[in-house]
C-alpha positions as CSV (number, residue, x, y, z in Angstrom):
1,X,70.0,185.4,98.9
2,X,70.7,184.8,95.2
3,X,74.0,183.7,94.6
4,X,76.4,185.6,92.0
5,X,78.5,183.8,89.2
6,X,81.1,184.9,86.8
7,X,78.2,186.4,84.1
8,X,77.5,188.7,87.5
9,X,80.8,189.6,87.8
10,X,81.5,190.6,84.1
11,X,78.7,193.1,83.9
12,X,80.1,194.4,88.0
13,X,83.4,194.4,85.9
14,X,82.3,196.7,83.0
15,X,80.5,199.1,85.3
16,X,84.0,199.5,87.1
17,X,86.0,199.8,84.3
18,X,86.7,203.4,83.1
19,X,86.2,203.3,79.1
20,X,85.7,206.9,78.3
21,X,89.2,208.6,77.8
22,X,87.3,212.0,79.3
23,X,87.3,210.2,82.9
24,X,90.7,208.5,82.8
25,X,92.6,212.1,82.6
26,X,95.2,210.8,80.1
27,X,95.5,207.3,81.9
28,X,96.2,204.7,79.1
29,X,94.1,201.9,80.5
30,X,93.5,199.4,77.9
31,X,90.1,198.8,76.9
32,X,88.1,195.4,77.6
33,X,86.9,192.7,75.2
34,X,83.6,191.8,73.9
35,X,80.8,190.6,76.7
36,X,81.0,187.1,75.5
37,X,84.9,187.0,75.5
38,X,85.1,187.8,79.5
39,X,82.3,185.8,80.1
40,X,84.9,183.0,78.4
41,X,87.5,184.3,80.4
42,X,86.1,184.4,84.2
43,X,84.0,181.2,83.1
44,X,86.9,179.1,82.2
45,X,88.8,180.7,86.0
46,X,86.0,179.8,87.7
47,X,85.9,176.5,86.7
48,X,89.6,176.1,87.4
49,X,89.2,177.6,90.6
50,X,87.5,174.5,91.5
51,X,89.1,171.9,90.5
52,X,92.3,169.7,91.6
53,X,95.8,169.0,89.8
54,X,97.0,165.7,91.7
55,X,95.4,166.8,94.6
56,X,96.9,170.2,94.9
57,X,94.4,173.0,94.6
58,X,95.1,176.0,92.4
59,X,95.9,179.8,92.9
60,X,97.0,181.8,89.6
61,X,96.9,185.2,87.9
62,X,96.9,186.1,84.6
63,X,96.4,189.0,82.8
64,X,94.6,189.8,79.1
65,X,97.3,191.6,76.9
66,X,99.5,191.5,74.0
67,X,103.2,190.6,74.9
68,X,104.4,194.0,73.7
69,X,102.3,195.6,76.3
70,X,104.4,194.6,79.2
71,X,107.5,197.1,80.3
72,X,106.2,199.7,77.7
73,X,108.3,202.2,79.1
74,X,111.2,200.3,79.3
75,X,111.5,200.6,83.1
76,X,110.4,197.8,84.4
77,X,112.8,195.2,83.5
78,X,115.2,197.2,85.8
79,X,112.8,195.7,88.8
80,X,112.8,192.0,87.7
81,X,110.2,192.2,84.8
82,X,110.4,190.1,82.1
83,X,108.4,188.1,79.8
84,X,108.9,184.6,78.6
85,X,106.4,183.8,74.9
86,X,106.2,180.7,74.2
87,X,107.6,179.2,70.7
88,X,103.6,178.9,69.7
89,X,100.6,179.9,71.8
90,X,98.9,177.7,73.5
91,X,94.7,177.2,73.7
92,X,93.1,178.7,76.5
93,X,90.9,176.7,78.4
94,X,90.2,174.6,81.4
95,X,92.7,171.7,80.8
96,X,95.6,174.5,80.0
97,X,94.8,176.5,83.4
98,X,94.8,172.8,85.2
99,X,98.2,171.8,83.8
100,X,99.5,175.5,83.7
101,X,98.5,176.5,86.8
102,X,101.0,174.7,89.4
103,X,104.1,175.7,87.2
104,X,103.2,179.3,88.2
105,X,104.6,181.2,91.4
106,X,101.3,183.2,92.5
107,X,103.1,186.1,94.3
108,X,106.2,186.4,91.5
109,X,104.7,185.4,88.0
110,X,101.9,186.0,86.4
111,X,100.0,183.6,82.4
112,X,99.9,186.2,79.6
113,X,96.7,185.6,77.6
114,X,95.6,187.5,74.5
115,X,92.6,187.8,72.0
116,X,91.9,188.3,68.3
117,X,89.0,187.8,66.7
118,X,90.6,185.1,64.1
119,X,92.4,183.0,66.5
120,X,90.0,183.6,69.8
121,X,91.8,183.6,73.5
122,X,95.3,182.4,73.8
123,X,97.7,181.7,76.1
124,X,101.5,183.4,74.4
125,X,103.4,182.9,78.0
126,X,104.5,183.9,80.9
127,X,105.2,187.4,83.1
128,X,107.6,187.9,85.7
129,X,106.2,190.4,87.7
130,X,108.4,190.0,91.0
131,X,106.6,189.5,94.6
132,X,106.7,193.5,95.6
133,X,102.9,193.5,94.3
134,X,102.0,191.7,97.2
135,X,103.4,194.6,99.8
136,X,99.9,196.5,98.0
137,X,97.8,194.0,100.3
138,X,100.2,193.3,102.9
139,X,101.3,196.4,103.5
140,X,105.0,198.2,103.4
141,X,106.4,200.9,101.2
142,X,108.4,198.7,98.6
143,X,107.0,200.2,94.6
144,X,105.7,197.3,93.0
145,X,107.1,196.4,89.7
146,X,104.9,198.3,86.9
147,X,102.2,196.5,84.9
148,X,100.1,197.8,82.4
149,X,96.9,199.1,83.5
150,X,95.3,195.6,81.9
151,X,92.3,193.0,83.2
152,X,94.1,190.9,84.9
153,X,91.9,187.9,87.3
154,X,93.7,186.3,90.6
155,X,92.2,182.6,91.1
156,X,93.0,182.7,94.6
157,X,90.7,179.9,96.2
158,X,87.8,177.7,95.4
159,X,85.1,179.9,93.5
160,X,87.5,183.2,94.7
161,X,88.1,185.5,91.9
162,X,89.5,189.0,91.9
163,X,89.3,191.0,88.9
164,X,92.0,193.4,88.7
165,X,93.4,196.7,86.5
166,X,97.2,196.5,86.6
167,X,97.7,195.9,90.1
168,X,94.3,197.6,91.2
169,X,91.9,195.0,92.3
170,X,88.4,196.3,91.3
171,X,85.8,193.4,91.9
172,X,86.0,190.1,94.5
173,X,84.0,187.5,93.8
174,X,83.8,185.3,96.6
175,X,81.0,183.3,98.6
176,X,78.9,183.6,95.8
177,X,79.3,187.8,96.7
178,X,80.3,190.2,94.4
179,X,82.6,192.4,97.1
180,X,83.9,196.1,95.7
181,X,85.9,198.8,97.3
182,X,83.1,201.3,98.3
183,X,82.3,199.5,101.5
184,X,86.2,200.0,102.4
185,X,86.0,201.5,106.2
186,X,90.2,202.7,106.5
187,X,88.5,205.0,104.0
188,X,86.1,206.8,106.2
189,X,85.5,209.6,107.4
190,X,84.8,209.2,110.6
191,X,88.2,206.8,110.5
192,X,90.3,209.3,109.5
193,X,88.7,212.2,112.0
194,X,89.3,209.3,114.8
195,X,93.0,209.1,114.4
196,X,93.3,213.1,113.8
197,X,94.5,213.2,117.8
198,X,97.5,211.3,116.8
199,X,98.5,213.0,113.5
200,X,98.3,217.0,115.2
201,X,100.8,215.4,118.5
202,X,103.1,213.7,116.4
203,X,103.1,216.9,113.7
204,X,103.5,219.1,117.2
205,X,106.7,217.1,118.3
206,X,108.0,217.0,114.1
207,X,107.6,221.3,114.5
208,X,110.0,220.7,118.0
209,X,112.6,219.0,116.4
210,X,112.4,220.4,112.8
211,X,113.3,224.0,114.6
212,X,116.9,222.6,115.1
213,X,117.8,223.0,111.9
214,X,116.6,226.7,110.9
215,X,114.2,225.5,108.8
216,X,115.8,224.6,106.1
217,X,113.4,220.9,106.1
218,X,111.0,220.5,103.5
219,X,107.4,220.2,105.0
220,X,105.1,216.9,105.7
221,X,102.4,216.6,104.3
222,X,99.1,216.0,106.5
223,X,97.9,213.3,105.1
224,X,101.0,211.0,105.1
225,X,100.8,210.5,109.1
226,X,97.8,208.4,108.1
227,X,99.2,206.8,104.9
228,X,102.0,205.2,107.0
229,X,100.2,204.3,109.6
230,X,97.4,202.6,107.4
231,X,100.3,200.9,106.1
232,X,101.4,199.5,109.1
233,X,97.8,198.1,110.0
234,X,97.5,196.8,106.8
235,X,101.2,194.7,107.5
236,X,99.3,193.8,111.3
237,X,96.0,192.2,109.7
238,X,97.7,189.9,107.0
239,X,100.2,189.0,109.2
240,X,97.5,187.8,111.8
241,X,95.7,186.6,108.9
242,X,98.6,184.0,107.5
243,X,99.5,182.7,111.4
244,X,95.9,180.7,110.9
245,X,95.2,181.6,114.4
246,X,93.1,184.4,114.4
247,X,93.5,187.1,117.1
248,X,91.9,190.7,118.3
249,X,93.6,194.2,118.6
250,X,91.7,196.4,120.7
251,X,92.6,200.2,120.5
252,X,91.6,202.7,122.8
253,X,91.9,206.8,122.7
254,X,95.2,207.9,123.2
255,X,93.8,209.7,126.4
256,X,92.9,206.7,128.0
257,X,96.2,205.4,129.2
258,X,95.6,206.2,133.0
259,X,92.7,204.6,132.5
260,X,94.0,201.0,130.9
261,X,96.7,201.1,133.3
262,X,94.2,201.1,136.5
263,X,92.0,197.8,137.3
264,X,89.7,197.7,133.4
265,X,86.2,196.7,134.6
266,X,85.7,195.4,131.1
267,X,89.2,193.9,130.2
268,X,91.4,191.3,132.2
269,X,94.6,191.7,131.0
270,X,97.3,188.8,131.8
271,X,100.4,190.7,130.2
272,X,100.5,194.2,131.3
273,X,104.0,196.3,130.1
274,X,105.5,198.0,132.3
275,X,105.6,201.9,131.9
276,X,108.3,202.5,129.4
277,X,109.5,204.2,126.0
278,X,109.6,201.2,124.2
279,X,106.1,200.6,124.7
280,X,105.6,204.0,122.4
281,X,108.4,202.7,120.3
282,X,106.0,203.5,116.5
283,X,105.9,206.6,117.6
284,X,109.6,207.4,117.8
285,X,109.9,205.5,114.5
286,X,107.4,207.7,112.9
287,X,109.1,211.0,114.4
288,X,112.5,209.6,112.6
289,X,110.9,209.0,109.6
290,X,109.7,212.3,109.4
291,X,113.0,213.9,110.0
292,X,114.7,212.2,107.7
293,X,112.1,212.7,104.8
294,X,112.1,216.2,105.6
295,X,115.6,216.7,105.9
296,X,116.3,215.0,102.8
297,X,113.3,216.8,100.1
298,X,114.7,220.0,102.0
299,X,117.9,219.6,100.3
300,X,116.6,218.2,96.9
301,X,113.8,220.3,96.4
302,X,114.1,223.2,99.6
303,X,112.1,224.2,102.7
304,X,108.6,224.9,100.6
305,X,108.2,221.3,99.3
306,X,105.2,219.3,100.7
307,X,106.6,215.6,101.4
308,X,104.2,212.6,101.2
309,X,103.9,209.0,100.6
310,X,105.4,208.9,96.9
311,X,108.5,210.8,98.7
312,X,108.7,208.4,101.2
313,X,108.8,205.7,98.5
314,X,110.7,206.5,95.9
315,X,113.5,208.3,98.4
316,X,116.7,205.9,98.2
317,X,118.1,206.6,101.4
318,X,119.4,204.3,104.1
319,X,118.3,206.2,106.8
320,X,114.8,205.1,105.3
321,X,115.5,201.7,104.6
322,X,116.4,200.9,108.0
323,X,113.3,203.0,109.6
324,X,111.2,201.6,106.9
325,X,112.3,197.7,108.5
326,X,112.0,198.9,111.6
327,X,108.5,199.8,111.8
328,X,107.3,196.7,109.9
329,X,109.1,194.4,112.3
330,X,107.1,196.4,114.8
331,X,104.0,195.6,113.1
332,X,105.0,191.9,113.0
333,X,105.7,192.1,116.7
334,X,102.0,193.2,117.1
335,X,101.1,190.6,115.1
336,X,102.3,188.0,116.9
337,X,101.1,188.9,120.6
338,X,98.1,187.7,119.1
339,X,99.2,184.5,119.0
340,X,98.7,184.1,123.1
341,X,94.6,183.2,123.8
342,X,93.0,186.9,124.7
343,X,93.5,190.6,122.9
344,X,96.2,192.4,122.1
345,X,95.1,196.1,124.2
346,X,96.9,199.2,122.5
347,X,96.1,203.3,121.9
348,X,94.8,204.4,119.1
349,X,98.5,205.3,118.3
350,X,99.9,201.7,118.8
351,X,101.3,202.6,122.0
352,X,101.6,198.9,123.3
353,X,99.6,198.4,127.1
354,X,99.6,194.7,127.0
355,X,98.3,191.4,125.8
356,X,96.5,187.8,126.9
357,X,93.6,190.2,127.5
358,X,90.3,188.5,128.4
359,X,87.0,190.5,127.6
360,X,84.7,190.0,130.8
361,X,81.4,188.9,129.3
362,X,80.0,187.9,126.1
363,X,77.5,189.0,124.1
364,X,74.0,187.1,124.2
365,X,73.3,185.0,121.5
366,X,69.9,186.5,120.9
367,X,71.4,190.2,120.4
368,X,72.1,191.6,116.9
369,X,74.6,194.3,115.9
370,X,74.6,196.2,112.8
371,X,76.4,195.2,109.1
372,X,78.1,198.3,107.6
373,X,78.1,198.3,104.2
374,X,79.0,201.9,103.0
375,X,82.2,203.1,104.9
376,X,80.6,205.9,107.2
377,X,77.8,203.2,108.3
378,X,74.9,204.8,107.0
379,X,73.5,202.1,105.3
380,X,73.4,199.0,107.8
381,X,71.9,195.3,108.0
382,X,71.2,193.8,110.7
383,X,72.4,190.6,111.5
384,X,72.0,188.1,114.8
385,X,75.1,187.7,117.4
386,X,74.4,183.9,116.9
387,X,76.3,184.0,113.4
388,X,79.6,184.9,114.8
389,X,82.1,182.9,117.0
390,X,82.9,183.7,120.6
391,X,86.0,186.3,120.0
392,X,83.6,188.2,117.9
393,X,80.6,187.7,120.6
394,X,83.2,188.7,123.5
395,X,84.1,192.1,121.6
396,X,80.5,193.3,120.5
397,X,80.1,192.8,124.0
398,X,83.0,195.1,124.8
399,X,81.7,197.7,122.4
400,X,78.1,197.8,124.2
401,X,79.9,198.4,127.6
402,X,82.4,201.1,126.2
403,X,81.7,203.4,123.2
404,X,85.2,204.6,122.7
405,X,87.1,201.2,121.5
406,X,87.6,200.1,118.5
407,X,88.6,196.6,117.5
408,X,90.2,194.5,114.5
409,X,88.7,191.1,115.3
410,X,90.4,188.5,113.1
411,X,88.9,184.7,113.3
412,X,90.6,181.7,112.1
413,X,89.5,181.2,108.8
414,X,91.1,184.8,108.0
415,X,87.9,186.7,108.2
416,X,88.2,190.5,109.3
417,X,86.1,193.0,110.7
418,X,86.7,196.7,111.9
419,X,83.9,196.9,114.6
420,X,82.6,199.8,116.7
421,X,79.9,201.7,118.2
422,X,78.4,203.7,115.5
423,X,75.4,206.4,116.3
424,X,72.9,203.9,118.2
425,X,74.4,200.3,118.0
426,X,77.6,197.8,117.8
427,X,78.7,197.8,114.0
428,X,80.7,196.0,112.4
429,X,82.8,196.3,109.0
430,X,84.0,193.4,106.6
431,X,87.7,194.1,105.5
432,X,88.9,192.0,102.6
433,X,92.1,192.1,100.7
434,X,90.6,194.5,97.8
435,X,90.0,197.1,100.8
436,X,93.8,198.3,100.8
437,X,94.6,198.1,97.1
């Protein structure tokens, strides 16, 4: 395999990035430098990326604009955005970024660099952008603080560079792999059709309750049963991800309970719940939510409005704030069964059957499973079992045996993958922070 570099990522960069006003439908995204001046720019991260300030290693963002492009509008500065220009700019280059680099918060600020063709790349200060950005990979519903739609790169590890519009991440350079979005599996098809038993019963019991009030609630729309809950696995992967222990969730049709709850012939499970609400507890959070969104866009905008995710967002309610802790405490609660050796074993809807669970065999180390790398799995490579650790081994295994689970198999060194049966053999799907941006 030839390895990519920062040259390889410029030209992935440009292919990406939407210069033609026609396609951006009135967007103002601000247009990129010459060839040679983000080669300079990635170049000069790259090198950074590997090197070591008194023995601390370096993670960063910056972003490539002028310093009256920030808070344009006038609104963001309301969410903690600010800017702080320095009395004179400052060169950019390697020795800056060193020296620069550990000064800088990488969740709450943010070098500003710019360009002329007179004076070449510069560093005029800093932006305060706030943490909330982060919530766009972690998952939650908090609005991050507005940024232009600008390049902006994230040095976040050795030779691991994100290249990013606004907040958008576009391009992942990592491994010596140029990673983009369109291998993204939470955007499938065949994703979305799986969960589409979950949406139609919790939208039957929403139709129940919403009765109770003569109609007068403003309508959900279909799609945000799917939005939150993508959300909420979003907030259960990073949060498994940062605990630097790795773990497995293993979810199972939502008509399978009887079955999980008898003697599993594939599944030893130490920790079994008992039968009780709690244990569908998300789903009782997601039926409030609902209420309260529709109750609430019914009297602001009356019983025709369609309520979604931006609703749910950008309604200031305390009904919602509380919900919206609620269910990511839940997702944290997940998270953390995880933490006990063995799978976490749940329905497709998160309805919680146990954990500690121990898959009864392994896969054999001469087998192969498949490598996904379009979201529906129809372009595949093939890759040996022998590659993979034991917890990954241990669920391909699970998938050959049984055709209905699907698995989020997280190891230790934070690598994910969505893995299931697809058409004729185990496949698996790489997810990486750009998949939920």
């Amino acid at each position: 395999m030839l390895h990519k570099y920062p040259k390889d990522l410029v030209f992935e960069l440009l292919a990406l990035w939407r210069l033609d006003d026609s396609v951006t439908e009135g967007k103002n995204y601000l247009r990129l430098p010459d060839v040679e001046v983000l080669e300079e720019l990635l170049s000069t991260c790259y090198q950074v990326s590997q090197m070591q300030e008194e023995t601390r290693g370096l993670r960063f963002r910056l972003m490539l604009c002028e310093p009256g492009d920030i808070d344009e509008d006038g609104m963001g500065e309301s969410s903690g955005l600010f800017i702080l220009p320095f009395g004179e700019p400052r060169p950019y280059n390697e020795y800056e970024l060193l020296k620069l680099g550990p000064s800088i918060d990488y969740n709450n600020s943010l070098i500003g660099v710019k360009y002329s063709r007179r004076e070449g790349l510069q560093i005029w200060g800093l932006i305060h952008s706030g943490s909330s950005w982060v919530h766009i990979i972690h998952g939650g519903s908090k609005q991050a603080t507005p940024l232009p739609a600008a390049l902006g790169i994230n040095v976040v590890g050795s030779g691991r560079l994100n290249v990013c519009r606004g907040f958008e991440i576009l391009a992942q350079l990592s491994g010596g792999k140029i990673i983009s979005p369109e291998a993204n599996v939470f955007q499938s098809a065949w994703m979305k059709h799986r969960f589409v038993a979950v949406r139609d019963a919790l939208f039957s019991l929403h139709r129940e309750n919403s009765r109770t009030v003569g109609g007068r609630w403003a309508r959900i729309d279909s799609s945000f049963i799917s939005d939150l809950y993508l959300q909420v696995f979003k907030h259960i992967i990073s949060t498994v991800r940062r605990s630097g222990h790795g773990g497995t969730i293993i979810t199972f049709p939502a008509n399978m309970d009887e079955q999980l709850v008898l003697n599993n012939p594939n599944i030893d499970l130490k920790y079994r719940f008992a039968e009780d609400a709690n244990r569908n507890q998300l789903r009782d959070i997601v039926l409030e939510i609902m209420a309260v969104l529709g109750k609430h866009c019914g009297r602001l905008y009356g019983p025709d409005y369609v309520a979604g995710w931006k609703d749910y967002v950008n309604l200031q309610v305390d009904e919602l704030s509380m919900l919206d802790e609620r269910i990511f405490k839940y997702a944290r609660f997940i998270a953390r069964l995880t933490g006990v050796d063995g799978a976490v074993v749940t329905t497709e809807s998160l309805k919680l059957i146990g954990f500690g669970g121990i898959i009864k065999g392994t896969m054999q180390m001469t087998g192969t499973v498949a490598r996904a790398v379009d979201p529906e799995g129809i372009r595949r490579e093939v890759e040996l079992v022998e590659s993979v650790g034991t917890r990954h081994r241990s669920f391909y295994y699970l998938c050959s045996r049984d055709k209905n689970v699907l698995g989020i198999v997280v190891s230790q060194d934070a690598n994910t993958r969505v893995v299931t049966w697809n058409k004729d053999m185990v496949t698996c799907w790489d997810v990486i922070p750009i998949d939920f941006t």
